[in-house]
C-alpha positions in Angstrom: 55.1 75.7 245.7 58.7 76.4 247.3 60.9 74.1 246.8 59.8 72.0 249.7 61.6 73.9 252.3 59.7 73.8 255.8 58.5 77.0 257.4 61.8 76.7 259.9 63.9 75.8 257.1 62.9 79.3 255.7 63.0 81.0 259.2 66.9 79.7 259.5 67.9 80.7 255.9 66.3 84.1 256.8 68.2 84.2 260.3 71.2 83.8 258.0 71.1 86.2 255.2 69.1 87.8 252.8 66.5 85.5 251.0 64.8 85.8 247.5 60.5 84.9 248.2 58.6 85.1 245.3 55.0 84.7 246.7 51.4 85.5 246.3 49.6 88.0 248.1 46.3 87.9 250.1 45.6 90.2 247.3 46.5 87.4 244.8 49.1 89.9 243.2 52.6 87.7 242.6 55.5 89.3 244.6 59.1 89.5 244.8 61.1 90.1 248.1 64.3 90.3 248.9 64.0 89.6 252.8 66.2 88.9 255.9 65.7 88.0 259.9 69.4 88.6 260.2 70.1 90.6 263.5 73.0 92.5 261.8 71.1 93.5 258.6 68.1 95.0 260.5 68.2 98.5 261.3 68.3 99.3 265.0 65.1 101.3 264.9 63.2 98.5 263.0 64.4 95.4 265.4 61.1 93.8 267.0 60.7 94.9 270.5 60.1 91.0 271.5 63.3 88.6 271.3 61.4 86.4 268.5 63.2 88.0 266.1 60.7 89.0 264.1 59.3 85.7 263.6 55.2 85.6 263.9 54.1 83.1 266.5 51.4 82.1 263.8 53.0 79.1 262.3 52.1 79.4 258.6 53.1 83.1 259.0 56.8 84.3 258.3 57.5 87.7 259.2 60.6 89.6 258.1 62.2 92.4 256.8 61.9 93.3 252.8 65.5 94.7 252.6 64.5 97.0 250.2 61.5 98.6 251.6 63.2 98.1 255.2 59.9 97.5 256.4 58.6 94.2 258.0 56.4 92.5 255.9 54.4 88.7 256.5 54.1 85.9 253.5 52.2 82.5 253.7 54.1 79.8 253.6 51.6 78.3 252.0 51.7 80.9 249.2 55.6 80.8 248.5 56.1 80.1 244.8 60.0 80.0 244.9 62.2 81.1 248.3 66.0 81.1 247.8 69.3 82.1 249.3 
């Protein structure tokens, strides 16, 4: 498991910079992102077209941006291994 950070613990580190989530996949295949909510980091043609900042309303659901990919991609928090900043 993460290291006990709360879903809007991770939301705010997100909102604040770019984030390391090592998770597992529905798939069950371990990943590493490197991911970010931060306005400033987002490209302007992949902000959300809602003002949740990309956050999914589903609460066990984070959506955010994999800074590499710059595409939006969702994890579990459930199914965080290790999340850092």
């Amino acid at each position: 498991m993460s290291e006990a950070y709360t879903r809007s613990e991770m939301v705010d580190m997100l909102r604040n910079g770019v984030c390391q989530v090592k998770f597992i996949k529905v798939n069950g295949e371990e990943r590493l992102m490197q991911a970010t909510l931060k306005e400033d980091l987002i490209p302007a043609d992949k902000k959300p077209k809602d003002d949740t900042n990309g956050v999914d309303a589903t609460l066990q659901v984070i959506r955010c941006l994999d800074t590499e990919k710059t595409e939006w991609r969702s994890f579990k928090v459930e199914n965080v291994l290790k999340f850092s900043h």
